[in-house]
PLY file of the C-alpha trace (Angstrom):
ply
format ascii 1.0
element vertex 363
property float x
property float y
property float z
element edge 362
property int vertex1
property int vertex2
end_header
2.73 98.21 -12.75
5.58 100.89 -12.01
5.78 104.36 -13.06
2.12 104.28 -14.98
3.12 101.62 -16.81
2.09 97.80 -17.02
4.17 95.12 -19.11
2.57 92.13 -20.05
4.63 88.96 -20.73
2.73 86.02 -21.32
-0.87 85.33 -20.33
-2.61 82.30 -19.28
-5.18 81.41 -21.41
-8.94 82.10 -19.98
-12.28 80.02 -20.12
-14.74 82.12 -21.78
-16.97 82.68 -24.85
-16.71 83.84 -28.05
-18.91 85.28 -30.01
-18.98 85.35 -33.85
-21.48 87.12 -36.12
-23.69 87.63 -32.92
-24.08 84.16 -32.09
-22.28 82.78 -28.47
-20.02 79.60 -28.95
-20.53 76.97 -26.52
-19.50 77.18 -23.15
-16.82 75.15 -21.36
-19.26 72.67 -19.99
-21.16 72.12 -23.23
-18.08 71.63 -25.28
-16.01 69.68 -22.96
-13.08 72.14 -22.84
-9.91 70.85 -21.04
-7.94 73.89 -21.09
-6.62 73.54 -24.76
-6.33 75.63 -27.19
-9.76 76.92 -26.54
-13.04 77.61 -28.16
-11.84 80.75 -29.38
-9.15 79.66 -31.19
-10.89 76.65 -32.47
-13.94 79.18 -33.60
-10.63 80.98 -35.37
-9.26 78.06 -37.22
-12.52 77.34 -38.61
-13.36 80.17 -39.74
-9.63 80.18 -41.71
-8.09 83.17 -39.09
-4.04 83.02 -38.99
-3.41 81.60 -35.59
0.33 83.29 -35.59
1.34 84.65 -32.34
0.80 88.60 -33.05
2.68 90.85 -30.66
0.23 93.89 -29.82
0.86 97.31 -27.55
-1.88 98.61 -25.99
-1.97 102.08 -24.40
-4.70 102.88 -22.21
-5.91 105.84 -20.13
-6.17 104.34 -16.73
-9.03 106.99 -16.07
-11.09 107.28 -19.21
-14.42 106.14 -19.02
-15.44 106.11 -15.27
-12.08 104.26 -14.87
-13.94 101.24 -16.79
-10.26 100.09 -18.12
-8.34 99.32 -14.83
-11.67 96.73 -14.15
-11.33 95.35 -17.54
-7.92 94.88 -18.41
-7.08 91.25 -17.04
-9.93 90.16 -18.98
-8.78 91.85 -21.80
-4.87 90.75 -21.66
-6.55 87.07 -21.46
-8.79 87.24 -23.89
-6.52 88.45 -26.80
-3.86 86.30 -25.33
-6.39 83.52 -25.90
-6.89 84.65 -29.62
-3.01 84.60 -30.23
-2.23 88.40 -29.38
1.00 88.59 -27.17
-0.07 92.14 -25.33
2.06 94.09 -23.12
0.88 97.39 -22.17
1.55 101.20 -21.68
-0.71 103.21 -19.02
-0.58 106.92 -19.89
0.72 109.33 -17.33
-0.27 112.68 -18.59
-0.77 114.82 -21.99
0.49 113.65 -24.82
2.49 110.59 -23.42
-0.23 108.26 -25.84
1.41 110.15 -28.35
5.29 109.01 -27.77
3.80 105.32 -26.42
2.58 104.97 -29.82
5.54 106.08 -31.81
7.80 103.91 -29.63
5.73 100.61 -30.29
6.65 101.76 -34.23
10.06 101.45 -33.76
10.24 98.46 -31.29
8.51 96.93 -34.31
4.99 95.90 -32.83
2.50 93.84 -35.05
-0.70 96.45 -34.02
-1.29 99.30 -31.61
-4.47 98.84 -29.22
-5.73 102.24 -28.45
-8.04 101.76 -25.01
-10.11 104.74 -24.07
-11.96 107.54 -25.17
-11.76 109.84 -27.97
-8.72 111.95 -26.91
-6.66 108.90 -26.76
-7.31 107.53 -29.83
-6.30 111.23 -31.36
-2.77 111.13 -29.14
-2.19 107.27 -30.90
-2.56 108.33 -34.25
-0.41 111.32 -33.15
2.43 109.07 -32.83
1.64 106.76 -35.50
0.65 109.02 -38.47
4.11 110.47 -39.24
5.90 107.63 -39.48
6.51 106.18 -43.34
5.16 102.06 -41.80
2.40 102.27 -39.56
0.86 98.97 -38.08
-3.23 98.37 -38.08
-4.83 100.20 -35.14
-6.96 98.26 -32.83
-9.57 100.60 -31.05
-11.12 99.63 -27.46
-13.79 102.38 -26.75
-13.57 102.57 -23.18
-13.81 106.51 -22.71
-16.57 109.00 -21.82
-17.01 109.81 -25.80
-15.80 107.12 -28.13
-17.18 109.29 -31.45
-14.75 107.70 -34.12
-15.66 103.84 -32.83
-19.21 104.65 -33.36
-19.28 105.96 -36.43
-17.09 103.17 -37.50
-19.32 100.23 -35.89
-17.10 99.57 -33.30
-18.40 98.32 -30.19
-18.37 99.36 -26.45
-18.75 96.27 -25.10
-15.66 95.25 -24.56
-15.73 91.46 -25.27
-17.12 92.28 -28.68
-14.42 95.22 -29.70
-11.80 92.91 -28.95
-13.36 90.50 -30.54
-12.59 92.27 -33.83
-9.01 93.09 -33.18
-8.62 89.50 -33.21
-10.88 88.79 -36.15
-7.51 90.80 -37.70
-9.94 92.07 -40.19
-8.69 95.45 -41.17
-10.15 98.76 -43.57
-7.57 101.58 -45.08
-8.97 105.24 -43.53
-8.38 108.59 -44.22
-6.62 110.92 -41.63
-6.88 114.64 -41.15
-3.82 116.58 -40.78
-4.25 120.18 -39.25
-0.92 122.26 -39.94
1.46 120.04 -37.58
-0.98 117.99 -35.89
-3.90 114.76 -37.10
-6.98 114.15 -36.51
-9.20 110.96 -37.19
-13.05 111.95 -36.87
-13.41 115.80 -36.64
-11.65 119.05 -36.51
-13.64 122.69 -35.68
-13.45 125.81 -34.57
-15.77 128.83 -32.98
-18.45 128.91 -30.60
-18.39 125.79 -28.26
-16.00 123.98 -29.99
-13.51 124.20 -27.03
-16.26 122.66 -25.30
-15.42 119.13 -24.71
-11.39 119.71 -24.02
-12.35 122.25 -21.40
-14.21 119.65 -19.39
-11.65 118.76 -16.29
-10.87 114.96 -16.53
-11.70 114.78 -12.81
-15.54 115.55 -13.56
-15.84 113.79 -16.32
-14.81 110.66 -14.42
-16.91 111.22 -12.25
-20.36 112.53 -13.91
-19.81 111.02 -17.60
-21.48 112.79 -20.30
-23.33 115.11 -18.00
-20.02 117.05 -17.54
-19.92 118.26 -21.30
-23.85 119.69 -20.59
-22.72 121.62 -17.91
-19.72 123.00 -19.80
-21.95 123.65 -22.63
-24.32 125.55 -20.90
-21.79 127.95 -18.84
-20.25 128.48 -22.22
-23.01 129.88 -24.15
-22.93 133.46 -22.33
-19.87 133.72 -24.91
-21.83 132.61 -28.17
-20.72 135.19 -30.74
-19.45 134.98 -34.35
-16.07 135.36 -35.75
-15.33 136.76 -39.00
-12.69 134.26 -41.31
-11.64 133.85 -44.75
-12.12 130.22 -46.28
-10.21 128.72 -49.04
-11.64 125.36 -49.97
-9.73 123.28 -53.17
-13.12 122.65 -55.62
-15.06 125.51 -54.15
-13.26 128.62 -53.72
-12.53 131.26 -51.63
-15.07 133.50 -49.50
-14.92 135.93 -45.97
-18.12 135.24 -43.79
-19.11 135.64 -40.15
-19.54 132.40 -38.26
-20.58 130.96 -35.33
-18.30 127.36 -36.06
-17.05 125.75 -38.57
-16.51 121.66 -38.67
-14.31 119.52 -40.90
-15.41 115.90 -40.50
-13.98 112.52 -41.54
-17.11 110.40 -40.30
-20.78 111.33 -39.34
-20.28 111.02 -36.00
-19.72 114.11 -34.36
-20.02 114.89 -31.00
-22.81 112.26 -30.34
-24.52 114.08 -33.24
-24.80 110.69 -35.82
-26.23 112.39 -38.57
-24.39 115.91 -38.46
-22.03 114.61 -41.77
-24.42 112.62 -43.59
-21.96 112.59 -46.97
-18.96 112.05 -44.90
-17.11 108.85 -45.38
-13.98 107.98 -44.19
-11.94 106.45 -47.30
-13.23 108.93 -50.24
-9.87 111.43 -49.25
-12.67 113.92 -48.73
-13.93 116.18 -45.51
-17.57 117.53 -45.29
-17.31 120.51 -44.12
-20.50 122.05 -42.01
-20.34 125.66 -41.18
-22.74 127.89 -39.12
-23.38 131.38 -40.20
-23.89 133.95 -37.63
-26.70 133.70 -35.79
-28.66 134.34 -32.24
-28.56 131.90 -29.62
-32.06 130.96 -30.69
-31.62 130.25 -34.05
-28.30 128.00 -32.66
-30.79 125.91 -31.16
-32.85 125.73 -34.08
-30.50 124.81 -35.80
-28.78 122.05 -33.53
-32.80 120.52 -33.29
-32.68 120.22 -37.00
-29.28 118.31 -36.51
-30.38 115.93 -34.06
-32.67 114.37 -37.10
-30.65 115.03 -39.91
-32.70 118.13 -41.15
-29.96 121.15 -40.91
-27.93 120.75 -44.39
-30.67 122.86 -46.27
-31.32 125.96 -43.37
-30.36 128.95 -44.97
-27.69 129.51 -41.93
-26.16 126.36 -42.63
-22.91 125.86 -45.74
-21.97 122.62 -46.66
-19.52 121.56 -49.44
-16.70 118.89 -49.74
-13.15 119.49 -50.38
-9.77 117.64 -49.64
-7.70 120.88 -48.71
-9.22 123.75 -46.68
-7.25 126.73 -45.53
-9.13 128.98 -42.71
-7.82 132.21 -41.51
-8.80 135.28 -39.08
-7.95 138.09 -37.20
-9.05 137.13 -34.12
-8.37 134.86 -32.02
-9.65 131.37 -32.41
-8.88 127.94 -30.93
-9.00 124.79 -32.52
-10.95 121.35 -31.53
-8.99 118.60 -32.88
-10.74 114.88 -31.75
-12.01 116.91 -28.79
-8.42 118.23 -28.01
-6.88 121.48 -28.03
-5.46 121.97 -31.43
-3.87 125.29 -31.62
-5.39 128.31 -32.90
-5.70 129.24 -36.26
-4.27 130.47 -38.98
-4.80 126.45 -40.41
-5.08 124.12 -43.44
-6.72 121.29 -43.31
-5.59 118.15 -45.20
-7.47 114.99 -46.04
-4.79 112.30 -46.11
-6.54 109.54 -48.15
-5.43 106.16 -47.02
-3.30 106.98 -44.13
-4.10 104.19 -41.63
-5.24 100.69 -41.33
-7.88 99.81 -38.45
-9.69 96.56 -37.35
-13.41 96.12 -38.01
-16.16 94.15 -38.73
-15.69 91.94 -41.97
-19.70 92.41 -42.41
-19.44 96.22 -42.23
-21.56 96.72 -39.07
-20.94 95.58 -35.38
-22.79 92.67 -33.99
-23.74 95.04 -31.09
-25.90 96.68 -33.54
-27.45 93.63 -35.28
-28.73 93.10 -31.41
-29.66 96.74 -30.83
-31.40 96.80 -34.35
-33.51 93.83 -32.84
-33.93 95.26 -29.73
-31.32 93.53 -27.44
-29.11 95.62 -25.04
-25.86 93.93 -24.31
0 1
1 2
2 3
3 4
4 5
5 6
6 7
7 8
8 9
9 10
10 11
11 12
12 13
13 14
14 15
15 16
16 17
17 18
18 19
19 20
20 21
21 22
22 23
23 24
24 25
25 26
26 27
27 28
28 29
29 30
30 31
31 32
32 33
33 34
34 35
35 36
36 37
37 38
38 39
39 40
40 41
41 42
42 43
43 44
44 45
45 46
46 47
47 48
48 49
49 50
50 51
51 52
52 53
53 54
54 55
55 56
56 57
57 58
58 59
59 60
60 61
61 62
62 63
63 64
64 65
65 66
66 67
67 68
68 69
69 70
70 71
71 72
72 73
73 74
74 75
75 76
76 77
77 78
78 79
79 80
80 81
81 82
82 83
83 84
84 85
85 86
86 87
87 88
88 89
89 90
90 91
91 92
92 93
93 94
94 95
95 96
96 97
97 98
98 99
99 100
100 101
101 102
102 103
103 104
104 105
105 106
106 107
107 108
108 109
109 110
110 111
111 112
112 113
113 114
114 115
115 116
116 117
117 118
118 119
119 120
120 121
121 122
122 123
123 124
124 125
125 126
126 127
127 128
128 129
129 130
130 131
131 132
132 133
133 134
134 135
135 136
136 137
137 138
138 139
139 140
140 141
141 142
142 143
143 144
144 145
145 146
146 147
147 148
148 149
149 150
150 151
151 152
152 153
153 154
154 155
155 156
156 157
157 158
158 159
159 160
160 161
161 162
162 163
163 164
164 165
165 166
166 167
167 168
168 169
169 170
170 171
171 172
172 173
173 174
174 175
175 176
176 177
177 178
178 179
179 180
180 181
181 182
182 183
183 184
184 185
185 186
186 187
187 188
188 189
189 190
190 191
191 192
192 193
193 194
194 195
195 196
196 197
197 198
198 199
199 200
200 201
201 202
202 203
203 204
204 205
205 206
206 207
207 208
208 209
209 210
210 211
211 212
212 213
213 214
214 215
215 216
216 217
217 218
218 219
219 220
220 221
221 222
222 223
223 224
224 225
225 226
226 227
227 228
228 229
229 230
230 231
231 232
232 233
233 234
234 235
235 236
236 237
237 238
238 239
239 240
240 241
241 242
242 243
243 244
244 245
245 246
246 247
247 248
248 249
249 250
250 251
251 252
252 253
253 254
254 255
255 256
256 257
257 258
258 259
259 260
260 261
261 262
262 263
263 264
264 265
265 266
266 267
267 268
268 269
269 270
270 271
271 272
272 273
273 274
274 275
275 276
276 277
277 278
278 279
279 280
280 281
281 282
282 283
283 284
284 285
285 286
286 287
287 288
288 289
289 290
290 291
291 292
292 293
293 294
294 295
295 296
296 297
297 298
298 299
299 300
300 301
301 302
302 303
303 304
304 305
305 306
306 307
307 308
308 309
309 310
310 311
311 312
312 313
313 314
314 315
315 316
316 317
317 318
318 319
319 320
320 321
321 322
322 323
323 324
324 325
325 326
326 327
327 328
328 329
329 330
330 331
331 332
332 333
333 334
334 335
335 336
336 337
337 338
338 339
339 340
340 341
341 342
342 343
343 344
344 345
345 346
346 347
347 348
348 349
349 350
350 351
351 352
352 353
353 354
354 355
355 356
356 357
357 358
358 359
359 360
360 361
361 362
């Protein structure tokens, strides 16, 4: 690795297990593997997968996550190489560098992007991927501090079992967000905490995790006050109110809140939008209790409505949270792109992680 990045030719194949609906494969002893093809592979031809050679990118952020990717990646390389995935690499250096990584891999003409790491690089990838006319699937490793998007999706943070699906090559057509110039994949906001989570120094969050969003949260709230904007939502109209936040979501998963966007979904070309009238500190809490169980939609200080184009503006000054980055500042209008990107899944619609968790198992 030079320059913060890592190209990876060819990769030896790796003894390992596979697992497959939840269920492990047998091991190299049990099935009498001689360094073949593998179990993998055979698991793959059974079950009718294109062996092919793929050619993959994957761009990681060497510190998301507690630094959990530079441990992992061998493994990784190996096991994808092992499931027919040719995967050289590109190890972000700074700010929006996912963003031309991903863009290049376009143009070089790669067979799927691999996204490794947390939140804010997932929303640099589809940076560079959404405004081209072809786009490639998106494979998504969730390897960072937040991983909101892969949850709400059903992908897995083990890492075994997320790249398990990439090779599955089983793919689902999403919406994106578009915000003026800029995408989004999960969630866009503005207001009162909202600059929350890209305030948090990537230093601290390295080292403390999730913790370091608490303490930002809590030195911010000394600044909780409303902002008065004007809305224009297609299908419901316009109106001026005072506001603590607003939030325009793609999924239900929003900052570790699973059931803030109950109606969202993330191939109806639609955004829930959630918005929090002015209120005291007090009645923020309230209100955020209510959200932790799914009970906030019918509070009186709470609007909720779904629309595929939403214009908000103000006279103040107001940043915006785009995938937990800085997004600008409005004025902005909001744009459901319906369809916009392909992404690997589950074929059964929910992780085998959570099958396990379901019955109780930690992985």
């Amino acid at each position: 690795m030079a320059g913060g990045r890592a190209e990876t030719d060819s990769v030896p194949v790796r003894r390992g297990s596979f697992f497959s609906d939840g269920e492990q494969l047998e091991t190299d002893a049990e099935s009498g593997y001689n360094g073949g093809s593998g179990l993998l592979a055979d698991a793959m031809d059974e079950a009718g997968v294109d062996l092919a050679v793929k050619r993959a990118r994957l761009i990681y952020n060497p510190t998301s996550g507690r630094e959990e990717i530079r441990r992992r990646l061998p493994d990784i390389l190996q096991r994808l190489e092992q499931g027919g995935i040719e995967t050289s690499c590109h190890a972000t250096t700074g700010e929006g560098d996912a963003t031309g990584a991903a863009s290049e891999a376009i143009e070089r003409g790669f067979d799927m992007i691999i996204a490794a790491g947390g939140d804010g690089t997932l929303y640099e990838v589809i940076n560079g991927m959404a405004q081209h006319e072809k786009r490639p699937p998106l494979g998504i490793l969730p390897l960072g501090t937040t991983n909101d998007f892969a949850r709400a999706v059903g992908i897995p943070k083990h890492w075994e079992y997320a790249v398990d699906l990439i090779i599955g090559q089983y793919k689902r057509t999403i919406d994106l967000g578009k915000a003026n110039d800029r995408y989004f994949i999960n969630i866009a906001g503005g207001g009162s905490l909202t600059e929350l989570s890209y305030e948090v120094p990537s230093k601290l969050k390295t080292m403390i995790g999730q913790l370091a969003y608490y303490m930002k949260g809590i030195e911010k709230m000394v600044n909780f006050r409303p902002t008065r904007v004007r809305i224009d939502a297609e299908g419901v109209g316009e109106f001026e109110e005072k506001i603590m936040m607003f939030l325009i979501c793609n999924s239900n998963s929003v900052g570790g809140f699973e059931r803030l966007a109950p109606e969202a979904s993330i191939d109806d070309g639609l955004f829930e939008v959630i918005i929090l009238k002015k209120c005291n500190l007090a009645d923020f809490l309230r209100v955020a209790t209510l959200a932790l169980r799914g009970e906030h939609l019918n509070d009186p200080l709470v609007m909720h409505f779904r629309s595929r184009r939403i214009t908000v503006t103000t006279e103040d000054h107001v940043q915006l949270n785009l995938d937990g980055e800085y997004g600008g500042t409005l004025p902005c209008t909001f744009t459901a792109l319906k369809g916009h990107l392909e992404i690997f899944v589950d074929e059964h619609g929910i992780a085998s992680y959570r099958k396990r968790l379901i019955a109780g198992t930690q992985l």
